[in-house]
The first five atom37 places (N, CA, C, CB, O) and aatype in JSON, in Angstrom:
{
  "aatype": [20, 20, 20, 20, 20, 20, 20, 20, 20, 20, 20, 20, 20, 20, 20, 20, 20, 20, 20, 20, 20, 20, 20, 20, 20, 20, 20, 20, 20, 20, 20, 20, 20, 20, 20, 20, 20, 20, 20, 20, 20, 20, 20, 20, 20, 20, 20, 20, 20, 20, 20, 20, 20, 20, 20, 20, 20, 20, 20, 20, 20, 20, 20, 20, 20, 20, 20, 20, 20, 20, 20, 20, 20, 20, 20, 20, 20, 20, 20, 20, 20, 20],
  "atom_mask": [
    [1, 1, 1, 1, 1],
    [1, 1, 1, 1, 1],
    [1, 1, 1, 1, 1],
    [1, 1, 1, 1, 1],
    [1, 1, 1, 1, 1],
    [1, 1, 1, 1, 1],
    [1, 1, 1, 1, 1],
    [1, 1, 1, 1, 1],
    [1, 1, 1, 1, 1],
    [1, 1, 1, 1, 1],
    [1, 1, 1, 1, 1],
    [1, 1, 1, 1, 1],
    [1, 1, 1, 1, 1],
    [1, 1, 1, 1, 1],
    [1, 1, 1, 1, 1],
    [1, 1, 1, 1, 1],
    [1, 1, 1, 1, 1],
    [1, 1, 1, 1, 1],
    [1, 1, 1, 1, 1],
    [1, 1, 1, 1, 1],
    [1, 1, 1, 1, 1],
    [1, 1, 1, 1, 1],
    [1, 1, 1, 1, 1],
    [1, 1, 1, 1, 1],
    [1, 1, 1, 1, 1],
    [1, 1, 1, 1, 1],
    [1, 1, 1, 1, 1],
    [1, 1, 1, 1, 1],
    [1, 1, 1, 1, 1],
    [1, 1, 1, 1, 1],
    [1, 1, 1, 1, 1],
    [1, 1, 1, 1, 1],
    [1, 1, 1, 1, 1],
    [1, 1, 1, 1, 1],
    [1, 1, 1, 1, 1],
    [1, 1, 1, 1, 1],
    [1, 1, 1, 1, 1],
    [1, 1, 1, 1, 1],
    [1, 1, 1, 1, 1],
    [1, 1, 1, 1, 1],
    [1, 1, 1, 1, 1],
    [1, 1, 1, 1, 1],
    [1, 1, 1, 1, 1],
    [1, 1, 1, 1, 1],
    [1, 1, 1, 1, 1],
    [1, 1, 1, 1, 1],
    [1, 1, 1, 1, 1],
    [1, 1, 1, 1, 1],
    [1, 1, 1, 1, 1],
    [1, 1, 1, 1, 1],
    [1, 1, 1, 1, 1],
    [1, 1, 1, 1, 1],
    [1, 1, 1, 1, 1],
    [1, 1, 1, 1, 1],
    [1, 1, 1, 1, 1],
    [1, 1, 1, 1, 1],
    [1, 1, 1, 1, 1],
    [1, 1, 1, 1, 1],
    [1, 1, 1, 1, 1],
    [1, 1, 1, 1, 1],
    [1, 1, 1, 1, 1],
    [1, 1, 1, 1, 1],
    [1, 1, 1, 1, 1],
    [1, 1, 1, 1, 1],
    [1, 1, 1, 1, 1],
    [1, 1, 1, 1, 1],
    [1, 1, 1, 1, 1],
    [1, 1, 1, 1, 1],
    [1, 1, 1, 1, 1],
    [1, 1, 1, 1, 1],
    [1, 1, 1, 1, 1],
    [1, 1, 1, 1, 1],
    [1, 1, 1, 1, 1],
    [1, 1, 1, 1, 1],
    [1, 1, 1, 1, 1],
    [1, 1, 1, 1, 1],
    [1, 1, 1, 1, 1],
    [1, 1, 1, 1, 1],
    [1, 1, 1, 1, 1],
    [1, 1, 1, 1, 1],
    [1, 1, 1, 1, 1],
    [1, 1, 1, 1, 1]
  ],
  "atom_positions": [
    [[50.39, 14.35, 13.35], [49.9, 15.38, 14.26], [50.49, 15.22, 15.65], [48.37, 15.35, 14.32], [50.96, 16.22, 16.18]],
    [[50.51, 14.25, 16.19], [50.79, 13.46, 17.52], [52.98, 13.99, 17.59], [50.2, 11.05, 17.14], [53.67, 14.51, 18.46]],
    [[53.23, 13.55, 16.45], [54.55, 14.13, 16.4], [54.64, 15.1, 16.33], [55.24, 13.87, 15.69], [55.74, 15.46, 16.76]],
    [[53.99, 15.98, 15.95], [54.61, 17.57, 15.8], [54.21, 18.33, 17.12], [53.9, 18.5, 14.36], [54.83, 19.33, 17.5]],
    [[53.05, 17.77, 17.84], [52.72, 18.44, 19.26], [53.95, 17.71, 20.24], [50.88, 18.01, 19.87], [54.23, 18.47, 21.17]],
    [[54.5, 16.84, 20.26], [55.69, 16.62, 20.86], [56.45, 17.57, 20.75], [56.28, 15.63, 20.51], [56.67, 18.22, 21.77]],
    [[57.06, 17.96, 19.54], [57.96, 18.7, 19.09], [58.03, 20.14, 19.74], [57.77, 18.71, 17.75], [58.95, 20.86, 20.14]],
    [[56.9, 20.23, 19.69], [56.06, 22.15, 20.34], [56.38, 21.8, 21.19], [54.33, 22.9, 20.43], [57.38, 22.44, 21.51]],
    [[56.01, 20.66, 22.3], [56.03, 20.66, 23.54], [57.43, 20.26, 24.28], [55.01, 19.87, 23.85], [57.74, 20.21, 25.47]],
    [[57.94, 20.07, 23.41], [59.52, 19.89, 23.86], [60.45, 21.41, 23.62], [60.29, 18.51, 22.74], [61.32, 21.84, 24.38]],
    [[59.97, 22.03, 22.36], [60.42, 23.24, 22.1], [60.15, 24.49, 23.11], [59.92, 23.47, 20.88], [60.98, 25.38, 23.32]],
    [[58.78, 24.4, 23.74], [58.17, 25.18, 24.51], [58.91, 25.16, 25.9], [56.78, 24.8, 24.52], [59.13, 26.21, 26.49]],
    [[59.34, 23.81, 26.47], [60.09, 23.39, 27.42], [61.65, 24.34, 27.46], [60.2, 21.8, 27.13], [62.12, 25.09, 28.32]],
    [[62.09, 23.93, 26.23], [63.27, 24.34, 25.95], [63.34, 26.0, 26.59], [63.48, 24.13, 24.32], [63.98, 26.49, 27.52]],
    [[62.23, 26.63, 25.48], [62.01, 28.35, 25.7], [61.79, 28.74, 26.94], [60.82, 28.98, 24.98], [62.52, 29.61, 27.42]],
    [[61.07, 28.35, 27.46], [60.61, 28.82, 29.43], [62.07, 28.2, 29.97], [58.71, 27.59, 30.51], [62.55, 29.05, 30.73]],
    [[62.75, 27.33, 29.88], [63.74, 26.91, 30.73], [65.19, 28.11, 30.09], [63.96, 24.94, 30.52], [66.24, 28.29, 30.71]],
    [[64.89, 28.64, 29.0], [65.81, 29.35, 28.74], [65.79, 30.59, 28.99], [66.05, 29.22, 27.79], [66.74, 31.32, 28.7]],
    [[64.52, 31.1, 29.66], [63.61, 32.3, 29.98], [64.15, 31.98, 31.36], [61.77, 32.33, 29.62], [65.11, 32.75, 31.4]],
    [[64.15, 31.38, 32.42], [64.01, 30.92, 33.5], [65.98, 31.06, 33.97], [63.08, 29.29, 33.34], [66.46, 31.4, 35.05]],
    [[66.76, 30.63, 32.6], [68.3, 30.61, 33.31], [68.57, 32.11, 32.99], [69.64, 29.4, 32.56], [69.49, 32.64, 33.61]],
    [[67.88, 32.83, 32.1], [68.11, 34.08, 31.56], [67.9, 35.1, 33.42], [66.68, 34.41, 29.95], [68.76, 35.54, 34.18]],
    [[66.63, 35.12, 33.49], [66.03, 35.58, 34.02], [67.08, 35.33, 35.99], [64.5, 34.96, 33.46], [67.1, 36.08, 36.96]],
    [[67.81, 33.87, 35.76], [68.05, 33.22, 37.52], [69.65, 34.15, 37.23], [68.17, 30.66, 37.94], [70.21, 34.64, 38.22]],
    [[70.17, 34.29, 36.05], [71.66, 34.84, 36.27], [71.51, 36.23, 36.73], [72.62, 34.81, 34.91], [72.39, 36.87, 37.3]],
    [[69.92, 36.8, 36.33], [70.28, 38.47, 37.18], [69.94, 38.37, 38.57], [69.26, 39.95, 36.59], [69.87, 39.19, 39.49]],
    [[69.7, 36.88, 38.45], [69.1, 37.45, 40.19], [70.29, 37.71, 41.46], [67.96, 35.99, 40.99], [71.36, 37.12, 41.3]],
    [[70.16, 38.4, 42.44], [70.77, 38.71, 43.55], [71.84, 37.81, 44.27], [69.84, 38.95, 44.31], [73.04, 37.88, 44.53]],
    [[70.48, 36.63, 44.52], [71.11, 35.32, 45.06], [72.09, 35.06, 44.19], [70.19, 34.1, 45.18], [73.22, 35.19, 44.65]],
    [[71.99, 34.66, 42.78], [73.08, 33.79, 42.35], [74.13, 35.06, 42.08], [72.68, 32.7, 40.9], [74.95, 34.7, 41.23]],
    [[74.37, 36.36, 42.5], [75.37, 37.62, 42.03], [76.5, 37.39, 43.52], [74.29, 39.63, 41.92], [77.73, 37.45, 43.6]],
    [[75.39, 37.1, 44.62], [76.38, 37.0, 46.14], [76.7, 35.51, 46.18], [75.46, 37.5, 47.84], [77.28, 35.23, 47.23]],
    [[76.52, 34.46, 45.38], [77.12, 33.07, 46.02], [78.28, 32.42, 44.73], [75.55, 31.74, 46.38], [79.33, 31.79, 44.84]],
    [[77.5, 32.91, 43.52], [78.13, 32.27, 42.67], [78.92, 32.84, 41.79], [77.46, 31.67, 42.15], [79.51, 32.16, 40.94]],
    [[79.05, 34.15, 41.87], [79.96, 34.86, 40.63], [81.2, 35.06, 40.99], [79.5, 36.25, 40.14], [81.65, 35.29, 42.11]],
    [[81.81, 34.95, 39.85], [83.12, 35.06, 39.22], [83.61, 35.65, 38.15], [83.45, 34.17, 39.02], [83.08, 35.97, 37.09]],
    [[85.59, 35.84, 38.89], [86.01, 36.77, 37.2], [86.12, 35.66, 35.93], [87.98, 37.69, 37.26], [85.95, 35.75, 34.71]],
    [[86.45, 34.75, 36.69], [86.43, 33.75, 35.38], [85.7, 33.09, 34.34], [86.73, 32.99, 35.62], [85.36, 31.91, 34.34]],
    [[85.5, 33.85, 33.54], [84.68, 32.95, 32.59], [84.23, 31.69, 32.48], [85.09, 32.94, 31.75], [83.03, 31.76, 32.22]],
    [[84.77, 30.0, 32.56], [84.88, 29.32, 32.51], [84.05, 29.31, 33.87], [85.94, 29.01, 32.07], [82.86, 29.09, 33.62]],
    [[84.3, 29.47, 35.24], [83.79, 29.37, 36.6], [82.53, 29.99, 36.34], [84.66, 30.06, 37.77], [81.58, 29.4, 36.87]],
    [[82.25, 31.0, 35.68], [80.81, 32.0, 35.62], [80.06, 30.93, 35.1], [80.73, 33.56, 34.52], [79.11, 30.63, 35.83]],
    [[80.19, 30.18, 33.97], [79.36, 29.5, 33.08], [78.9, 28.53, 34.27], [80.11, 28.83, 31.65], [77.78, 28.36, 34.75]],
    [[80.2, 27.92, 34.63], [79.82, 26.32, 35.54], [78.52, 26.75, 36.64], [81.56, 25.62, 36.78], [77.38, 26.29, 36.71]],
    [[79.17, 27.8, 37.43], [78.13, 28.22, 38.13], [76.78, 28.59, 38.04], [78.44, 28.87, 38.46], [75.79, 28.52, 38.77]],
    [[77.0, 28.95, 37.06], [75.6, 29.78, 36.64], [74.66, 28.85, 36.14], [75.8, 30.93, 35.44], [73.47, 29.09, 35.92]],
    [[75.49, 27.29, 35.9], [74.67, 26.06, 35.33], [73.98, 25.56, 36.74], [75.75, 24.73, 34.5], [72.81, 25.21, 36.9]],
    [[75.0, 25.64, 37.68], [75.16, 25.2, 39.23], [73.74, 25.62, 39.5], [76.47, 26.04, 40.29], [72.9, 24.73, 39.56]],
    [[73.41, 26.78, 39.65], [72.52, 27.46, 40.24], [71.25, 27.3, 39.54], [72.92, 28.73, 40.37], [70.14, 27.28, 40.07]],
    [[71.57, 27.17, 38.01], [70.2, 26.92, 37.62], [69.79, 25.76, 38.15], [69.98, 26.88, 36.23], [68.72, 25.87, 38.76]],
    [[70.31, 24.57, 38.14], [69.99, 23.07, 38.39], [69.54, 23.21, 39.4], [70.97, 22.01, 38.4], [68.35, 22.98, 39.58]],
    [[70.73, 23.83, 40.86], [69.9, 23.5, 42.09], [68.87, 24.28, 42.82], [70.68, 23.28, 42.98], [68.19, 23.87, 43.76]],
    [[68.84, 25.97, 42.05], [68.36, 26.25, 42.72], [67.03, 26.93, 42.2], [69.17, 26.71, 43.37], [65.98, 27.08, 42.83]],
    [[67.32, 27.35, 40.81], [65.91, 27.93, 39.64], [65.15, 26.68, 39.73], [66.34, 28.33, 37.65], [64.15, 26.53, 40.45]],
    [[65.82, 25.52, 38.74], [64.59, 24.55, 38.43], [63.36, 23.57, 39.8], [65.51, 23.32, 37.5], [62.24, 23.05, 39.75]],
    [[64.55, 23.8, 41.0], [63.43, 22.82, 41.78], [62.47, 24.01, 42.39], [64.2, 21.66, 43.22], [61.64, 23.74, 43.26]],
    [[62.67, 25.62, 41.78], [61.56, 26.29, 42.11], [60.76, 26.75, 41.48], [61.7, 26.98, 42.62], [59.92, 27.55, 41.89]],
    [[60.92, 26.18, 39.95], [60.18, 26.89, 39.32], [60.06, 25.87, 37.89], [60.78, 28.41, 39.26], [59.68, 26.3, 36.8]],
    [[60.42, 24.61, 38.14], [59.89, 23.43, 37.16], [58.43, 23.31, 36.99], [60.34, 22.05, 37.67], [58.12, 23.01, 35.84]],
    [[57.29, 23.49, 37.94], [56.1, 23.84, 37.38], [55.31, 24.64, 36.84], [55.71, 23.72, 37.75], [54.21, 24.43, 36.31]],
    [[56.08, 25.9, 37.04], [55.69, 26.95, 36.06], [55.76, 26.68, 34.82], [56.34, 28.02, 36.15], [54.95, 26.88, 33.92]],
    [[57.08, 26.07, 34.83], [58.06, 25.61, 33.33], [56.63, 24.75, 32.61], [59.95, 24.17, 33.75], [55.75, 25.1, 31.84]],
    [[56.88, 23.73, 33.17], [55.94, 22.59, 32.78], [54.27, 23.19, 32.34], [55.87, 21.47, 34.23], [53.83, 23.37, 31.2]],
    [[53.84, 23.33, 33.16], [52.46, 24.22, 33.32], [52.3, 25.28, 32.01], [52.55, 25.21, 34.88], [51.4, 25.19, 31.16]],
    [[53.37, 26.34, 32.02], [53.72, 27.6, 30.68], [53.43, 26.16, 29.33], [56.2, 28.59, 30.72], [52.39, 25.88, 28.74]],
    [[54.8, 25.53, 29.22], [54.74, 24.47, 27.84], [53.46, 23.94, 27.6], [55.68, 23.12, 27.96], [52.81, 24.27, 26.6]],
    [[52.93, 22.9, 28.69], [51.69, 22.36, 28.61], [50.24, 23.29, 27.94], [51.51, 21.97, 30.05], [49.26, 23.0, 27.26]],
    [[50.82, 24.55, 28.6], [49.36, 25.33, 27.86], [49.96, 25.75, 26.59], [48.59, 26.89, 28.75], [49.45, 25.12, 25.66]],
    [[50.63, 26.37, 26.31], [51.56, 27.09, 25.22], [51.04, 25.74, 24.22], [53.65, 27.36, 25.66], [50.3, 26.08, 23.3]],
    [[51.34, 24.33, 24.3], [50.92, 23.14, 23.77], [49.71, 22.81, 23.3], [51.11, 22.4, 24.48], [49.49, 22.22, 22.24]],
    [[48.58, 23.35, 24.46], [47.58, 23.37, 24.2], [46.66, 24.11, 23.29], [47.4, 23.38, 24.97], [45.66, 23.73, 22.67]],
    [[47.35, 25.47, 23.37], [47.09, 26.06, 22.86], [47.23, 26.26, 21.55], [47.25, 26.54, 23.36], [46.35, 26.89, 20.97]],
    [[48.51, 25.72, 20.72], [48.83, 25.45, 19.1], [47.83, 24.86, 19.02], [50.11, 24.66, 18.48], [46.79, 25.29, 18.51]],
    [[48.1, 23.17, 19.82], [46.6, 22.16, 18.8], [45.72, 22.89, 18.69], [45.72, 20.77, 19.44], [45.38, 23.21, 17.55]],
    [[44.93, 23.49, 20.0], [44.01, 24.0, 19.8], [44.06, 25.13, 18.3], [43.78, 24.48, 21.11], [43.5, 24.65, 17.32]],
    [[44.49, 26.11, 18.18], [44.72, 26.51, 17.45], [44.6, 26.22, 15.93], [45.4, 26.64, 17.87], [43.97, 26.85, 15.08]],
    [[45.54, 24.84, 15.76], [45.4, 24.24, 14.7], [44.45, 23.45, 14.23], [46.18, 23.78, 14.61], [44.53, 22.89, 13.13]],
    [[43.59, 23.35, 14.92], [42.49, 22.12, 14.77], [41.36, 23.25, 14.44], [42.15, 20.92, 16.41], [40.26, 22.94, 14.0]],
    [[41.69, 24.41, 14.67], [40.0, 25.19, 14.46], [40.72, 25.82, 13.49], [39.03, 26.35, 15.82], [39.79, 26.04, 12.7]],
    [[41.88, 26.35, 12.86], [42.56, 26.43, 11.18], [41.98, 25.51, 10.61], [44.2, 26.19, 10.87], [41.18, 25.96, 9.8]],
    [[42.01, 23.93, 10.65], [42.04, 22.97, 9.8], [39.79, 23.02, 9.58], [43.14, 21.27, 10.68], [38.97, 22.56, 8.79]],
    [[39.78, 23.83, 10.76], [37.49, 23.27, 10.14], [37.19, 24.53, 9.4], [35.65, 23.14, 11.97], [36.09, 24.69, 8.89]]
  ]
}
């Protein structure tokens, strides 16, 4: 049991942080500092920006979203299993 709520909670992590780079490439900011024609440069950047500038603003949402999203399976599963 203990392993598979890891699993959610690592998976859940994954999904909001992929929601979060989805969501930071339309934004404004990263269209005027970081874009490019180059493919190869678009990607780097667009990693650039998530690291420095999405996650240190919005890692507790991240965290906070998983943690309940987490909570919410066990929970879930534990009132399936009575």
């Amino acid at each position: 049991m203990k392993n598979s709520i890891i699993k959610i909670f690592i998976l859940n992590l994954i999904i909001f942080s992929l929601i979060t780079y989805i969501l930071g490439i339309t934004d404004t900011a990263f269209k005027k500092n970081y874009l490019s024609d180059n493919i190869i440069l678009y990607v780097i950047n667009s990693i650039k920006y998530f690291i420095f500038w999405v996650l240190p603003n919005w890692w507790i949402s991240i965290f906070c979203g998983s943690l309940s999203l987490t909570f919410l399976y066990g929970l879930i599963r534990k009132i399936s299993k009575i």
